[in-house]
C-alpha positions as a printed Julia matrix, in Angstrom:
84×3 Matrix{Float64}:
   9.08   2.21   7.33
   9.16   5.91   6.71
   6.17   6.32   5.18
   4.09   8.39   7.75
   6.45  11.44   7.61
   6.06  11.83   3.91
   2.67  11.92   4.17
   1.79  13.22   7.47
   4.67  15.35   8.91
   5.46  13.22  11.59
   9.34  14.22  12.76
  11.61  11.37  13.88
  13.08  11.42  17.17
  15.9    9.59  18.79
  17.37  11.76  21.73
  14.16  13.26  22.38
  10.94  11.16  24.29
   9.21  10.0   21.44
   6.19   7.39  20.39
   7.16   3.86  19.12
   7.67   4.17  15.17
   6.47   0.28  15.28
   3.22   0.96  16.9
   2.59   4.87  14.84
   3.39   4.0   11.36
   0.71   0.82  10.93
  -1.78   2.9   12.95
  -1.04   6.26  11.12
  -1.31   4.23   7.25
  -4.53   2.64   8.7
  -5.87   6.45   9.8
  -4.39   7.41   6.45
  -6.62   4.37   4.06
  -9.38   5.23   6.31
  -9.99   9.23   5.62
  -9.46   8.08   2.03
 -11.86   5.33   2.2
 -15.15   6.17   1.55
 -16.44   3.66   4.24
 -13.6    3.92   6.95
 -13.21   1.71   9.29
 -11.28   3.25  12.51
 -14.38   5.83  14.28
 -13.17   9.11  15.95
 -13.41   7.4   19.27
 -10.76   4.75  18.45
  -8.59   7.37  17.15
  -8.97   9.64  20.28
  -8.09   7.08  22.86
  -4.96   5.41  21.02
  -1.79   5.4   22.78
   1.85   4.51  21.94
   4.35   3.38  23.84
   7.02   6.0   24.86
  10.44   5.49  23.89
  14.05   6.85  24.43
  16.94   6.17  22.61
  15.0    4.39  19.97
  13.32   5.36  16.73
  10.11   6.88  17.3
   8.18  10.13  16.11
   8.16  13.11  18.53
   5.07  12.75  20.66
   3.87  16.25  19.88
   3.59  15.48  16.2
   1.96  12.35  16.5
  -0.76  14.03  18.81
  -1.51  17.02  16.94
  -1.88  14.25  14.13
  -4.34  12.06  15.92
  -6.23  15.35  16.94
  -6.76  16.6   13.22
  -7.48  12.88  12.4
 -10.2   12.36  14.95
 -11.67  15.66  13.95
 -11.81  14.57  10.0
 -13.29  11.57  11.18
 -15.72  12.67  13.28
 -16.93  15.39  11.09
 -17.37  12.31   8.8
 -19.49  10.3   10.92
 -21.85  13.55  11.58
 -22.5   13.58   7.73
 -20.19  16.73   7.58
């Protein structure tokens, strides 16, 4: 599954620390359907206090990426919830 860096601009990683791709890519098309959705449901609060498991060696997205991901998520999301 490559699917979240097309859409989101999530970088692969191998060498580098990185987040599980297993455990980003269904949470990232979920976050994805959800800010499309006109009644989403994942809440701002659920996106801010995800985790991934780190990995080394393995495919995963560089952990940078991912967070500066979840941050503009949980800010389109809660922006959402305050009517916004």
């Amino acid at each position: 599954m490559s699917q979240p860096e097309k859409s989101t601009g999530l970088r692969h990683t191998r060498i580098r620390p990185g987040y599980a791709a297993e455990e980003v890519e269904p949470f990232v098309e979920a976050v994805e359907g959800d800010l499309r959705s006109p009644e989403p449901r994942l809440g701002a609060g659920e996106v801010a206090r995800k985790t991934f498991s780190p990995v080394v060696l393995r495919h995963g997205y560089r952990m940078d990426d991912v967070d500066d991901y979840l941050d503009r998520a949980e800010h389109l999301l809660r922006l959402r919830e305050q009517g916004g």
